[in-house]
N, CA, C and O atoms as a Maestro MAE file, in Angstrom:
{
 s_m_m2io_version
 :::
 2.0.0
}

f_m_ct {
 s_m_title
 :::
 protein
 m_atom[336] {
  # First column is atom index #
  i_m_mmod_type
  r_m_x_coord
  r_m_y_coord
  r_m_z_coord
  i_m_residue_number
  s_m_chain_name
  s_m_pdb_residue_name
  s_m_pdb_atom_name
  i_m_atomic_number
  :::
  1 25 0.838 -1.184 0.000 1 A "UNK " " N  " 7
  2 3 0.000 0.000 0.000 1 A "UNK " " CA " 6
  3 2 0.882 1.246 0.000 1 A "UNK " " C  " 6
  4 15 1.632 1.406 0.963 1 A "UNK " " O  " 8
  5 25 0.865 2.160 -1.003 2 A "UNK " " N  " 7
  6 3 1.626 2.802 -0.998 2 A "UNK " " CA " 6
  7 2 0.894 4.384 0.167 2 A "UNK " " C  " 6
  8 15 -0.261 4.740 0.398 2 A "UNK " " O  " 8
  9 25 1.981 4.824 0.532 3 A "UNK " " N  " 7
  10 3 1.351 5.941 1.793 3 A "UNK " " CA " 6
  11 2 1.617 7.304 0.933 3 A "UNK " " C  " 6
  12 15 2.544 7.482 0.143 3 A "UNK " " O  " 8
  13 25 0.564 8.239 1.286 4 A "UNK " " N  " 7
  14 3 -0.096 9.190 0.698 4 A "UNK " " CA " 6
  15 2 1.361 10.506 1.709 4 A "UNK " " C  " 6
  16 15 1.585 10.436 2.917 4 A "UNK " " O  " 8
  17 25 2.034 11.482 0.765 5 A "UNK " " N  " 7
  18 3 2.647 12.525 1.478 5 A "UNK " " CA " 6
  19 2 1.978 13.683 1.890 5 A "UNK " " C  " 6
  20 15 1.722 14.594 1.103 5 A "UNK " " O  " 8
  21 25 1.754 13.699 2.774 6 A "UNK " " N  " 7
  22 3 1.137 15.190 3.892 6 A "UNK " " CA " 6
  23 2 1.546 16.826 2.787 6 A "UNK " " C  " 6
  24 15 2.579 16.956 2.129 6 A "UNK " " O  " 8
  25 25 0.809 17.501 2.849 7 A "UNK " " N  " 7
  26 3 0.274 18.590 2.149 7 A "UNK " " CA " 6
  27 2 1.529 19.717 2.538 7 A "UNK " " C  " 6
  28 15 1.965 20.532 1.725 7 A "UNK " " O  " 8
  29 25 2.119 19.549 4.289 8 A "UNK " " N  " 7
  30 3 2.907 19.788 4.872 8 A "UNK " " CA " 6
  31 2 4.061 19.504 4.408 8 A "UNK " " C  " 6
  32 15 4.806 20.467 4.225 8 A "UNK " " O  " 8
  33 25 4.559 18.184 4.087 9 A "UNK " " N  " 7
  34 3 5.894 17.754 3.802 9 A "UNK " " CA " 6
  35 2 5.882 18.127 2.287 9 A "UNK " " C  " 6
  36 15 6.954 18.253 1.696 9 A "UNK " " O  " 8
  37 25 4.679 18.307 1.638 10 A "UNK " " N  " 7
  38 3 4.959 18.559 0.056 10 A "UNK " " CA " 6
  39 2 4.865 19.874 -0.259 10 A "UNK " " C  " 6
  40 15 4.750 20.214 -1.437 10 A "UNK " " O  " 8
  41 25 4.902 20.751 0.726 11 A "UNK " " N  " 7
  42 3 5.509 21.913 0.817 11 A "UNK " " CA " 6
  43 2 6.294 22.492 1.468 11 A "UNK " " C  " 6
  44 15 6.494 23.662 1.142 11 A "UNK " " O  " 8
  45 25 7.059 21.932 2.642 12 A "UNK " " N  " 7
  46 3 8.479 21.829 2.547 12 A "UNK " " CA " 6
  47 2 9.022 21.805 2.129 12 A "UNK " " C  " 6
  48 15 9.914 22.652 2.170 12 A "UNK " " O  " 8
  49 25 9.006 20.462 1.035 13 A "UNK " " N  " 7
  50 3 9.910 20.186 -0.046 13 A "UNK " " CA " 6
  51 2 10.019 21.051 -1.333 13 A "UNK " " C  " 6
  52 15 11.023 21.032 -2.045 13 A "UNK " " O  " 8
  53 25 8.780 21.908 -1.620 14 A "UNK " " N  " 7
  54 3 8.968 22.616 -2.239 14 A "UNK " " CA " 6
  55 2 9.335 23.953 -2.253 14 A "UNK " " C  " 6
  56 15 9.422 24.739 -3.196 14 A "UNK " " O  " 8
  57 25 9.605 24.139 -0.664 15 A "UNK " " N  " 7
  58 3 10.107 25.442 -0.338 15 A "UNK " " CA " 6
  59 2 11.539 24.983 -0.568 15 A "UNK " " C  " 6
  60 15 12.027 25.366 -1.631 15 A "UNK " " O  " 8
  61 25 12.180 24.359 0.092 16 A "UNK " " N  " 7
  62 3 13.170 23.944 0.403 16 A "UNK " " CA " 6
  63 2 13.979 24.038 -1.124 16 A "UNK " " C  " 6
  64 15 15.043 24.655 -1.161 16 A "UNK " " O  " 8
  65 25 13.505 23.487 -2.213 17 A "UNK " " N  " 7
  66 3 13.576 23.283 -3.481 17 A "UNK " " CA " 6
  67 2 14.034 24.605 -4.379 17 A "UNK " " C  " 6
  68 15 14.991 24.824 -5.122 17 A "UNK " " O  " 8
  69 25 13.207 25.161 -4.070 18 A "UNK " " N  " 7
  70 3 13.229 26.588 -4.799 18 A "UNK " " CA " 6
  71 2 13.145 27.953 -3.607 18 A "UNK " " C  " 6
  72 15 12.829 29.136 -3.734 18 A "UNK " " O  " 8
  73 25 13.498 27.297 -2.682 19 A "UNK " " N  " 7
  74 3 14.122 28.100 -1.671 19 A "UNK " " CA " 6
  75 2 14.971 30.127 -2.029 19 A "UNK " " C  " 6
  76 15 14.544 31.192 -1.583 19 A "UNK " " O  " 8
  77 25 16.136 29.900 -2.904 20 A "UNK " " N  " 7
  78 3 16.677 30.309 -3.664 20 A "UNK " " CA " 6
  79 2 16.297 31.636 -4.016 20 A "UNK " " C  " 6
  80 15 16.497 32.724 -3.476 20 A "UNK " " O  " 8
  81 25 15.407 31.111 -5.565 21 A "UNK " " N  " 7
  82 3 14.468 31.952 -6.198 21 A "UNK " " CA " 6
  83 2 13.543 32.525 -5.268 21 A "UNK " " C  " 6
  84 15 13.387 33.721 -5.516 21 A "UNK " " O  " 8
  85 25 12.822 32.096 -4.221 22 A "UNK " " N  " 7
  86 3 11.524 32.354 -3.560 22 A "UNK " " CA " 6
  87 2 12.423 33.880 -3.023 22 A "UNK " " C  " 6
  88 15 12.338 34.992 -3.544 22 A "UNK " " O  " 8
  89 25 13.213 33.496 -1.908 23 A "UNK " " N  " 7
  90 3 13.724 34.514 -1.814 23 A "UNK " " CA " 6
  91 2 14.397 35.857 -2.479 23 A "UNK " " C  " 6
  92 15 14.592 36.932 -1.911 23 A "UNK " " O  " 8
  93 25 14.641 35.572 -3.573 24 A "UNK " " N  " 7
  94 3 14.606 36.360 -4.704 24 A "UNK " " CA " 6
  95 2 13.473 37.177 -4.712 24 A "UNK " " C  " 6
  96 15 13.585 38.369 -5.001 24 A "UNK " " O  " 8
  97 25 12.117 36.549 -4.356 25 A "UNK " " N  " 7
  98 3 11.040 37.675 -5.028 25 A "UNK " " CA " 6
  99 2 10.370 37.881 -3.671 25 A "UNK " " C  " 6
  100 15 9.536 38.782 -3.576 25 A "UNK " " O  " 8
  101 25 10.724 36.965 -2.396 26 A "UNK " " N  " 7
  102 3 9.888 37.130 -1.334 26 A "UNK " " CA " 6
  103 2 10.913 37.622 -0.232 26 A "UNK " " C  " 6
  104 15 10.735 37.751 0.979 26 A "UNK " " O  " 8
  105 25 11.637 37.775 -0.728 27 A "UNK " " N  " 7
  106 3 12.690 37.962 0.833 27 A "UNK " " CA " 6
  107 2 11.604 38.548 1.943 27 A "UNK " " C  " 6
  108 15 10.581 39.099 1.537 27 A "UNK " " O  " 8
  109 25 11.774 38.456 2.845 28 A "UNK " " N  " 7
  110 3 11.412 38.681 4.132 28 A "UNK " " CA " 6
  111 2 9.965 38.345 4.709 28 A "UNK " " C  " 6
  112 15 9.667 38.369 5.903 28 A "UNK " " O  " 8
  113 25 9.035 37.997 3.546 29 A "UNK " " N  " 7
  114 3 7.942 37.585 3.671 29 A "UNK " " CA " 6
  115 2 7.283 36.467 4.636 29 A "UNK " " C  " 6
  116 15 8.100 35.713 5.166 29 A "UNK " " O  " 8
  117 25 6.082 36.281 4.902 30 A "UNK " " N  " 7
  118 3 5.475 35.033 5.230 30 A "UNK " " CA " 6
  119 2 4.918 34.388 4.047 30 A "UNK " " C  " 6
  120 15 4.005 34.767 3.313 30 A "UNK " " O  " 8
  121 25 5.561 33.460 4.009 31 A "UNK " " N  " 7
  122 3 4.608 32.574 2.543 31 A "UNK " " CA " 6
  123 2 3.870 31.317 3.050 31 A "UNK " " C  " 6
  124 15 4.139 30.271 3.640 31 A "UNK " " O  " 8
  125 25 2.766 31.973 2.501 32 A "UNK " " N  " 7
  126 3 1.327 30.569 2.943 32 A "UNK " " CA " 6
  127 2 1.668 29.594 1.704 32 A "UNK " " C  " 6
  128 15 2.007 29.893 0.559 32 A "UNK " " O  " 8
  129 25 1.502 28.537 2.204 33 A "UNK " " N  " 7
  130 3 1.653 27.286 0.944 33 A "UNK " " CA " 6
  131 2 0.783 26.365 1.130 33 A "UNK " " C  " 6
  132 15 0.448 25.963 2.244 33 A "UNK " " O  " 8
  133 25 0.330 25.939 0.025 34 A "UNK " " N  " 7
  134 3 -0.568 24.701 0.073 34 A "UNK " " CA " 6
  135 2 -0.340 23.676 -1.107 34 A "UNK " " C  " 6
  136 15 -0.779 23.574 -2.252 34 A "UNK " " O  " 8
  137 25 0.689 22.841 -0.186 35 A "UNK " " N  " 7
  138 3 1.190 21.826 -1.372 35 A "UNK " " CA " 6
  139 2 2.683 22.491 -2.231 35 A "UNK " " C  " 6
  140 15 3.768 23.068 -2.165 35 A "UNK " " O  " 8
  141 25 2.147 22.154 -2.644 36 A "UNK " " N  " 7
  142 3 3.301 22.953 -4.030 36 A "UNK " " CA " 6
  143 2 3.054 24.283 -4.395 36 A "UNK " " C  " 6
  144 15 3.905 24.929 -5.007 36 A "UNK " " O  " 8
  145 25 1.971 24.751 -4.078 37 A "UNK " " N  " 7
  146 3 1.509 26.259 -4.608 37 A "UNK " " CA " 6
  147 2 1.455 27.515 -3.200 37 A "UNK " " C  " 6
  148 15 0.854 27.466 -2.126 37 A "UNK " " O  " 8
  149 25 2.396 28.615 -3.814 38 A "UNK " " N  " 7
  150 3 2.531 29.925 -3.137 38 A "UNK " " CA " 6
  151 2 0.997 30.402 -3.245 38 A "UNK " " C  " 6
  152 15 0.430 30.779 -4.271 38 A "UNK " " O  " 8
  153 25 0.502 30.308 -2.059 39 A "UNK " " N  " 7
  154 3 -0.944 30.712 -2.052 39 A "UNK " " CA " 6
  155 2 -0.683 32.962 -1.865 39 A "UNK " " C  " 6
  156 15 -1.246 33.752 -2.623 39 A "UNK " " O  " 8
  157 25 -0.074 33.234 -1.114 40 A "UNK " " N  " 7
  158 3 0.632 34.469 -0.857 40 A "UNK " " CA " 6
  159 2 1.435 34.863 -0.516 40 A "UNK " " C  " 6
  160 15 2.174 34.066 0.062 40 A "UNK " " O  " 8
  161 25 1.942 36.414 -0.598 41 A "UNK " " N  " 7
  162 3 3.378 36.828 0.786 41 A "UNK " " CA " 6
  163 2 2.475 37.978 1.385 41 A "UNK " " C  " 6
  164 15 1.891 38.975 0.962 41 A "UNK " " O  " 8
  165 25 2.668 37.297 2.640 42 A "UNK " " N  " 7
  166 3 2.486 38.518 3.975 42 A "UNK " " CA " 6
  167 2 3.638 39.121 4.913 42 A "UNK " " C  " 6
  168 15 4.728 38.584 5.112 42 A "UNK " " O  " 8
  169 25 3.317 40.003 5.305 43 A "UNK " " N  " 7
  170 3 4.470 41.610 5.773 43 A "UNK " " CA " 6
  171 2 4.596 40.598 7.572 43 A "UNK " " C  " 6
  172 15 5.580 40.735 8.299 43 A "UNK " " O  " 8
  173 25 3.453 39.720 7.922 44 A "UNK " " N  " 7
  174 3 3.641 38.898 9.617 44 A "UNK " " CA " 6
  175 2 3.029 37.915 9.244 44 A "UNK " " C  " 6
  176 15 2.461 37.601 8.198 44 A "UNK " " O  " 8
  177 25 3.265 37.263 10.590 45 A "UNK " " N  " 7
  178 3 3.276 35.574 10.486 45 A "UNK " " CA " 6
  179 2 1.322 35.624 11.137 45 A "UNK " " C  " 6
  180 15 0.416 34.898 10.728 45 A "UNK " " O  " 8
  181 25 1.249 36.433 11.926 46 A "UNK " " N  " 7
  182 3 -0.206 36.389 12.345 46 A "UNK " " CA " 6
  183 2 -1.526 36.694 11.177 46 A "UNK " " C  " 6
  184 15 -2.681 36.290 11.311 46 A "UNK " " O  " 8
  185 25 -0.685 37.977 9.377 47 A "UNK " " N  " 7
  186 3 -1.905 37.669 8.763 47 A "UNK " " CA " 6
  187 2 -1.515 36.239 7.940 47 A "UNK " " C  " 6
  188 15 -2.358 35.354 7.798 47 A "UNK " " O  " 8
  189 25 -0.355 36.141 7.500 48 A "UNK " " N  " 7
  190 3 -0.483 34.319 6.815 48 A "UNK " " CA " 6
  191 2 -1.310 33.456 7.589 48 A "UNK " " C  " 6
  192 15 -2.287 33.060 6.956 48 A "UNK " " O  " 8
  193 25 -1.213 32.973 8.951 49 A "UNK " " N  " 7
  194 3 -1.601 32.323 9.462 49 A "UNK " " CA " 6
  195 2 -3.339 32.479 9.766 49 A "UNK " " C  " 6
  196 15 -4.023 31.463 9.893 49 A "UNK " " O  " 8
  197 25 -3.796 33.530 9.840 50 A "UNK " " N  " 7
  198 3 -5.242 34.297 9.604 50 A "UNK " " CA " 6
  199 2 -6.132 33.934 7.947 50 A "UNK " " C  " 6
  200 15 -7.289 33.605 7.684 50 A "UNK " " O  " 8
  201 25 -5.209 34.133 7.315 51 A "UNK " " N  " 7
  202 3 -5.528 33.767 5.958 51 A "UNK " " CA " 6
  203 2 -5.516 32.547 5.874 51 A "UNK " " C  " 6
  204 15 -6.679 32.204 5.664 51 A "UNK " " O  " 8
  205 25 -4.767 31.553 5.923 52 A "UNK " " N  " 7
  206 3 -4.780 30.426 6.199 52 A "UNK " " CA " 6
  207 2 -6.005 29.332 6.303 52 A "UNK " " C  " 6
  208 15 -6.741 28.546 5.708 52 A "UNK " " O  " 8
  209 25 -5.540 30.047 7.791 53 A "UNK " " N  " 7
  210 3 -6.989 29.573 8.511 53 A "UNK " " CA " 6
  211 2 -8.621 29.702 7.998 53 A "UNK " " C  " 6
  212 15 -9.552 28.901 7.915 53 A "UNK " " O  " 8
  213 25 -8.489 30.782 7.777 54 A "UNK " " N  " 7
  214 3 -9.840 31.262 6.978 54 A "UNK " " CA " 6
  215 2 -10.194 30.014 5.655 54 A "UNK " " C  " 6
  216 15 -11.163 29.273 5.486 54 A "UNK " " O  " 8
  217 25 -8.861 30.223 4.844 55 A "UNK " " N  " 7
  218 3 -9.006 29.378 3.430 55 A "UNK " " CA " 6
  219 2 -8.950 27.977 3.614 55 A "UNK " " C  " 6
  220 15 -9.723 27.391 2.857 55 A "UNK " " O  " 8
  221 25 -8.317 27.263 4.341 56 A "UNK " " N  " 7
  222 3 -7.399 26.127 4.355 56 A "UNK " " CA " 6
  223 2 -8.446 24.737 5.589 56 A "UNK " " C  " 6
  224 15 -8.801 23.569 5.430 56 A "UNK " " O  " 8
  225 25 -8.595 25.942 6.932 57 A "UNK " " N  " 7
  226 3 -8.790 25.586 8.425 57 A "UNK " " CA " 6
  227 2 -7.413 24.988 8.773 57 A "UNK " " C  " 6
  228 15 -6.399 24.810 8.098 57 A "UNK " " O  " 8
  229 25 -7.713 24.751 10.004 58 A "UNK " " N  " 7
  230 3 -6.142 24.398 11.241 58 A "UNK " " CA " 6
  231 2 -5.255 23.028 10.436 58 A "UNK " " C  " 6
  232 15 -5.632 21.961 9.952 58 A "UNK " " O  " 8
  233 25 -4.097 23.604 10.568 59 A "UNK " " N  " 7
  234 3 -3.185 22.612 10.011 59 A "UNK " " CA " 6
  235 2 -3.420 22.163 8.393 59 A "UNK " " C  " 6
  236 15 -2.958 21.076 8.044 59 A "UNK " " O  " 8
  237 25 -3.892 22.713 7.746 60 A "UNK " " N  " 7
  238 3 -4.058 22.058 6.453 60 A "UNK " " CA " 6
  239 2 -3.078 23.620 5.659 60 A "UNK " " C  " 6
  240 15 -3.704 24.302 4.847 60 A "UNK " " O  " 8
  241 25 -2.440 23.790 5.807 61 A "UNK " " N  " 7
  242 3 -1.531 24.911 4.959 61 A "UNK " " CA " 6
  243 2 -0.402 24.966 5.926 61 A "UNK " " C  " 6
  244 15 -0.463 24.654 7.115 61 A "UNK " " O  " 8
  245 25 0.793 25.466 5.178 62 A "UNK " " N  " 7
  246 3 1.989 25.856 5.769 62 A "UNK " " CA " 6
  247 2 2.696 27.350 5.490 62 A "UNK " " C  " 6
  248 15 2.692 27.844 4.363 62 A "UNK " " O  " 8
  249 25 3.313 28.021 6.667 63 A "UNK " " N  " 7
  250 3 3.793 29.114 6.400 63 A "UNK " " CA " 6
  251 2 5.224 29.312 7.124 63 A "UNK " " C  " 6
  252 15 5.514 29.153 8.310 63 A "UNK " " O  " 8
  253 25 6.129 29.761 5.890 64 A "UNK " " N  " 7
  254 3 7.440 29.697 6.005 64 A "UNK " " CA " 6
  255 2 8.319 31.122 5.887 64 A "UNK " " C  " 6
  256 15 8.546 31.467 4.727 64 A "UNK " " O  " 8
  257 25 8.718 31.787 6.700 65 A "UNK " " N  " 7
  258 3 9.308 32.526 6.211 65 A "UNK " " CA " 6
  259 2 10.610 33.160 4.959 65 A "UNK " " C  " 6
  260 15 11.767 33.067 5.368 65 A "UNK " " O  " 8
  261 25 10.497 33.523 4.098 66 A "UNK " " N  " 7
  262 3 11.039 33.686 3.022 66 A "UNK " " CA " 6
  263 2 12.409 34.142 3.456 66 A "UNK " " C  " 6
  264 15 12.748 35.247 3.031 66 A "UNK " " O  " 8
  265 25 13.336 33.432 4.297 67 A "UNK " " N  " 7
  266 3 14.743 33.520 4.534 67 A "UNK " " CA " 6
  267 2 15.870 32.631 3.922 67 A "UNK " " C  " 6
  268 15 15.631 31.426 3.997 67 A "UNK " " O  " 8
  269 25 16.866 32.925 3.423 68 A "UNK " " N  " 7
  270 3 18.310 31.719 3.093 68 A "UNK " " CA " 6
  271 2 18.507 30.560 3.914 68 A "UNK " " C  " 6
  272 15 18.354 30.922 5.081 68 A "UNK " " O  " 8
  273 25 18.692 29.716 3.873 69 A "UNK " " N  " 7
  274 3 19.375 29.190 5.235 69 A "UNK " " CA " 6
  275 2 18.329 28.014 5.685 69 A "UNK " " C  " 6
  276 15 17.239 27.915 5.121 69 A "UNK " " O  " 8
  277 25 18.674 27.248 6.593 70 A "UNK " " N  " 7
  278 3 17.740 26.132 7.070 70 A "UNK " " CA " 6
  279 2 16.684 26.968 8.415 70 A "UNK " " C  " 6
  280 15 15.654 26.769 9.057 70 A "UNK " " O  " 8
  281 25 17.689 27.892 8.272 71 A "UNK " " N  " 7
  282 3 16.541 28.239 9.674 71 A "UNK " " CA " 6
  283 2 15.215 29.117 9.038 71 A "UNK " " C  " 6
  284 15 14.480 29.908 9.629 71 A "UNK " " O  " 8
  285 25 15.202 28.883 8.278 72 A "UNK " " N  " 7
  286 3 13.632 29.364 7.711 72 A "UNK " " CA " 6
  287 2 12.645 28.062 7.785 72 A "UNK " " C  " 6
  288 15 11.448 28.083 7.500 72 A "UNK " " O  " 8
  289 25 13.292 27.077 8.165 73 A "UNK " " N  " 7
  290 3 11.892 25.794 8.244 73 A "UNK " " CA " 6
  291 2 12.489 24.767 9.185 73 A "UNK " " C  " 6
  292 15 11.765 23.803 9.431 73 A "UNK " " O  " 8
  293 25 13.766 24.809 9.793 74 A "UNK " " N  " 7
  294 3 13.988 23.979 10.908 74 A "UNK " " CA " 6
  295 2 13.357 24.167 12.113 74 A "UNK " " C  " 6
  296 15 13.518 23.608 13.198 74 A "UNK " " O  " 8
  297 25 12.689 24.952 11.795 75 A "UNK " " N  " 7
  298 3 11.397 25.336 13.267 75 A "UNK " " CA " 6
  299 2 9.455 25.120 12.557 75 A "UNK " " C  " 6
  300 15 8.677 25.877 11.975 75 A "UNK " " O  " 8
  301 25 9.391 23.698 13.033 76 A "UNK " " N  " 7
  302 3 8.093 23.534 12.537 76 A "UNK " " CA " 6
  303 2 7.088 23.655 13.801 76 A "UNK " " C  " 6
  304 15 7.283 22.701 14.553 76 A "UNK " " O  " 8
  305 25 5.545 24.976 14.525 77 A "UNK " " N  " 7
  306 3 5.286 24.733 14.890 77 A "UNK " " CA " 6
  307 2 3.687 24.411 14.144 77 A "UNK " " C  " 6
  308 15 3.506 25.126 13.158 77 A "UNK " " O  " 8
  309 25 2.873 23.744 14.366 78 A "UNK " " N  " 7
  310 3 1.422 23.544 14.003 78 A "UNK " " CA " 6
  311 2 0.822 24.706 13.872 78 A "UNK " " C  " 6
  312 15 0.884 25.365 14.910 78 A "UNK " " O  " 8
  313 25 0.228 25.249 12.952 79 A "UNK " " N  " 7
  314 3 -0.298 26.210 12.531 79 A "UNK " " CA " 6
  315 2 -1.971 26.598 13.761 79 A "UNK " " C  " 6
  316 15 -2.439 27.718 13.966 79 A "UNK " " O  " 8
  317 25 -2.473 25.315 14.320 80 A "UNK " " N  " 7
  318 3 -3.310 25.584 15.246 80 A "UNK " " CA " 6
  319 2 -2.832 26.057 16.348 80 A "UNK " " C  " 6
  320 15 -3.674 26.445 17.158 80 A "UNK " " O  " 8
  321 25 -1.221 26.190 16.767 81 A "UNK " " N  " 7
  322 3 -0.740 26.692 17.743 81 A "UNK " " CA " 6
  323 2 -0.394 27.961 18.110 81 A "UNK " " C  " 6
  324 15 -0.245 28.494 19.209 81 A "UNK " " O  " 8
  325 25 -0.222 28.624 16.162 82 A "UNK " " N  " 7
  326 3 0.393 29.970 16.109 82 A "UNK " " CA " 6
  327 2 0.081 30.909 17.033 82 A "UNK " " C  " 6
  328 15 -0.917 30.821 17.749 82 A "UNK " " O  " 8
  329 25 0.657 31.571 17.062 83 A "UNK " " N  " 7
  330 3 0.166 33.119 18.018 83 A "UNK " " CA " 6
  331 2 -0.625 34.248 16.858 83 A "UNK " " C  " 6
  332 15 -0.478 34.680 15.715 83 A "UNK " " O  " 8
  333 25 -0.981 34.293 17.320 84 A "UNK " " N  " 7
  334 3 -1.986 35.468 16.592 84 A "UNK " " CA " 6
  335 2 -1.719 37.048 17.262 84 A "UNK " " C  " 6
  336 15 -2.364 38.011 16.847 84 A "UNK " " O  " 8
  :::
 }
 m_bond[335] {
  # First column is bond index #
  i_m_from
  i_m_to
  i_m_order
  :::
  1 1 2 1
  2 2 3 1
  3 3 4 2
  4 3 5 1
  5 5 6 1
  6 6 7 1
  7 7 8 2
  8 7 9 1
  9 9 10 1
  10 10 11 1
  11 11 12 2
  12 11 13 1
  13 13 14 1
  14 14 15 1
  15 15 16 2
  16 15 17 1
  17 17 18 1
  18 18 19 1
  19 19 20 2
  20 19 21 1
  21 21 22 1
  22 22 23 1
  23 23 24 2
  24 23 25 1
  25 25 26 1
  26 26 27 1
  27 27 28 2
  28 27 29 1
  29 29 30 1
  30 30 31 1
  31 31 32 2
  32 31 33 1
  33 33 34 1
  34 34 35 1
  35 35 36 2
  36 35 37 1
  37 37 38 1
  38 38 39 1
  39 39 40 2
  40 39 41 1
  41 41 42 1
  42 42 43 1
  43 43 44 2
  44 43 45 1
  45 45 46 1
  46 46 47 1
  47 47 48 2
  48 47 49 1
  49 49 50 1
  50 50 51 1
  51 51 52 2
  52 51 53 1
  53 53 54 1
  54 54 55 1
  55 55 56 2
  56 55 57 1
  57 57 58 1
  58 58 59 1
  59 59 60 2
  60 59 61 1
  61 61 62 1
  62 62 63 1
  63 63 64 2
  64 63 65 1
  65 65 66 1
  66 66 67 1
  67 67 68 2
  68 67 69 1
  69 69 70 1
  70 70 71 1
  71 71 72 2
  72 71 73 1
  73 73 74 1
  74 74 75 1
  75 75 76 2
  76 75 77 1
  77 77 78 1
  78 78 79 1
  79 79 80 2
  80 79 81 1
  81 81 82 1
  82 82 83 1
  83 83 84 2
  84 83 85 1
  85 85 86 1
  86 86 87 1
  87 87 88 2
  88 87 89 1
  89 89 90 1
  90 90 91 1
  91 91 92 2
  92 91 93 1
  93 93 94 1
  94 94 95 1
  95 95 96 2
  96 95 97 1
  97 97 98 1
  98 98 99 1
  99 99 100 2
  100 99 101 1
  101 101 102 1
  102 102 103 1
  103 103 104 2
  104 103 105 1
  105 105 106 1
  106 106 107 1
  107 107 108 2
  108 107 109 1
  109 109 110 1
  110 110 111 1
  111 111 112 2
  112 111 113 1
  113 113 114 1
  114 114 115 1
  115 115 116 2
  116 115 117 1
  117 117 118 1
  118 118 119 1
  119 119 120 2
  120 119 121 1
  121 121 122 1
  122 122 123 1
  123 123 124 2
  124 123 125 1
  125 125 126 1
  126 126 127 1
  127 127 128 2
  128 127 129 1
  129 129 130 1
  130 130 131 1
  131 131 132 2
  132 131 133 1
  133 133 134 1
  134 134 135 1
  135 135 136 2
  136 135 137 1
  137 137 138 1
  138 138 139 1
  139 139 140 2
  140 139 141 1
  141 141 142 1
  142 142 143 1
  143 143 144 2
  144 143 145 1
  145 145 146 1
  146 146 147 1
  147 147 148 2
  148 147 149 1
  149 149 150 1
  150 150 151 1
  151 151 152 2
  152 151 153 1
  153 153 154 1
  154 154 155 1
  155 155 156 2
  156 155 157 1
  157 157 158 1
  158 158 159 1
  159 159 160 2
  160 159 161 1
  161 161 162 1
  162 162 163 1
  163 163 164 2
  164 163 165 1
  165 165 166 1
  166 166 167 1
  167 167 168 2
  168 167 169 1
  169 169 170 1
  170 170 171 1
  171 171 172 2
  172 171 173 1
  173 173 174 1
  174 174 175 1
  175 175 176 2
  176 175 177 1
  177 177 178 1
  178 178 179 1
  179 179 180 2
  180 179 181 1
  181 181 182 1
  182 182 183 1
  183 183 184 2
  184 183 185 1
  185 185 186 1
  186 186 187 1
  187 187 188 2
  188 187 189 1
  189 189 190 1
  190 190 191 1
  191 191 192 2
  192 191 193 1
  193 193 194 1
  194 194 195 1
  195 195 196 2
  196 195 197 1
  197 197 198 1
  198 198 199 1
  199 199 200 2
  200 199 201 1
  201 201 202 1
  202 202 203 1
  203 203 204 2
  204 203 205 1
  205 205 206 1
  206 206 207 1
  207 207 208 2
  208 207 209 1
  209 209 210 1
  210 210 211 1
  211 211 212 2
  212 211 213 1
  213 213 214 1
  214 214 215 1
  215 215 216 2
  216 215 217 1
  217 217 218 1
  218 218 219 1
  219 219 220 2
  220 219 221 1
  221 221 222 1
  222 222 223 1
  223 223 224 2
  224 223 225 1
  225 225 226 1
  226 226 227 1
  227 227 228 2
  228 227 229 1
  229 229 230 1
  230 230 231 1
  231 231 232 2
  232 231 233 1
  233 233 234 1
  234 234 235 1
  235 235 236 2
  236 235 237 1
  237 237 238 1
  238 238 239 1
  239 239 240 2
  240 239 241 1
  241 241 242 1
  242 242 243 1
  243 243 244 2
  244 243 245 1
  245 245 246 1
  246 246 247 1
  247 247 248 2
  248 247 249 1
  249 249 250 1
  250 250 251 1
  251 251 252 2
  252 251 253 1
  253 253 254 1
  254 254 255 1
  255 255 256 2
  256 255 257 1
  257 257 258 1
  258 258 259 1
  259 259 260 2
  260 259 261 1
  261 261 262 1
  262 262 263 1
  263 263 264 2
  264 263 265 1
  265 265 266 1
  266 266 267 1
  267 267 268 2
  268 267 269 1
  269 269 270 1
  270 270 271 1
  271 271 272 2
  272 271 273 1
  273 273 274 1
  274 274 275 1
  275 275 276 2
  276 275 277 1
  277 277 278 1
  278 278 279 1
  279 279 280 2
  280 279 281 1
  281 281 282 1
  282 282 283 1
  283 283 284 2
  284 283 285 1
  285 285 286 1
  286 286 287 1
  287 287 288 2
  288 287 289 1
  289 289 290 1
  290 290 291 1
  291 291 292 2
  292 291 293 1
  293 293 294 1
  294 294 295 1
  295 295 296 2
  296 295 297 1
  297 297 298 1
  298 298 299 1
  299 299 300 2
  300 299 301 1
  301 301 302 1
  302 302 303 1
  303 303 304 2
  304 303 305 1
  305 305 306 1
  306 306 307 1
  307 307 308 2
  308 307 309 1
  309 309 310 1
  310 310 311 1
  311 311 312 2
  312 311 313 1
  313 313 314 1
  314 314 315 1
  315 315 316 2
  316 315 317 1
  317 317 318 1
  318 318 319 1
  319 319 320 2
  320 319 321 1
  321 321 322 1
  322 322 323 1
  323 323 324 2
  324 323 325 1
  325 325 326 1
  326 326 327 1
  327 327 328 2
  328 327 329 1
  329 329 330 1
  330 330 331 1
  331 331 332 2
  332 331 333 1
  333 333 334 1
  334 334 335 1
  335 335 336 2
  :::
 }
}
C-alpha cells in the first residue's frame, strides 16, 4: 500500500527546493503554501496564518518565512498553535 505525502511535507519540499528563487522575489515575507503552490506573501506571520486559517482551516496549509538558510523551516510549529 503505498502511503499518501502530507500537504505539509509537500511543501516543505517545495520550499526547500526553490528556496533560492523564492527569496529572490519574497525575501522577508510570510509565505502561505498549500502543497506545491505559493498561495501568498504577507508583511507577519499572524496575517499568513489568519488567511490560512480562513481558506485552508487548522493545520491544512503551511507558512514559512522567506529567509536563506535552514533556519527558515527547521522550526516547525502547528499552525493551530500559532500566536496570533
Amino acid at each position: 500500500m503505498e502511503r499518501k505525502t502530507s500537504k505539509q511535507k509537500v511543501a516543505l519540499n517545495y520550499f526547500i527546493k526553490h528556496q533560492k528563487e523564492l527569496c529572490k522575489r519574497f525575501f522577508g515575507k510570510e509565505l502561505l503554501l498549500s502543497g506545491r503552490k505559493i498561495i501568498a506573501a504577507f508583511d507577519s506571520l499572524g496575517e499568513a496564518v489568519d488567511a490560512g486559517e480562513r481558506k485552508f482551516g487548522d493545520g491544512n496549509y503551511s507558512v514559512y518565512k522567506c529567509l536563506p538558510g535552514e533556519s527558515a523551516y527547521s522550526i516547525n510549529i502547528p499552525c493551530s498553535m500559532a500566536i496570533k
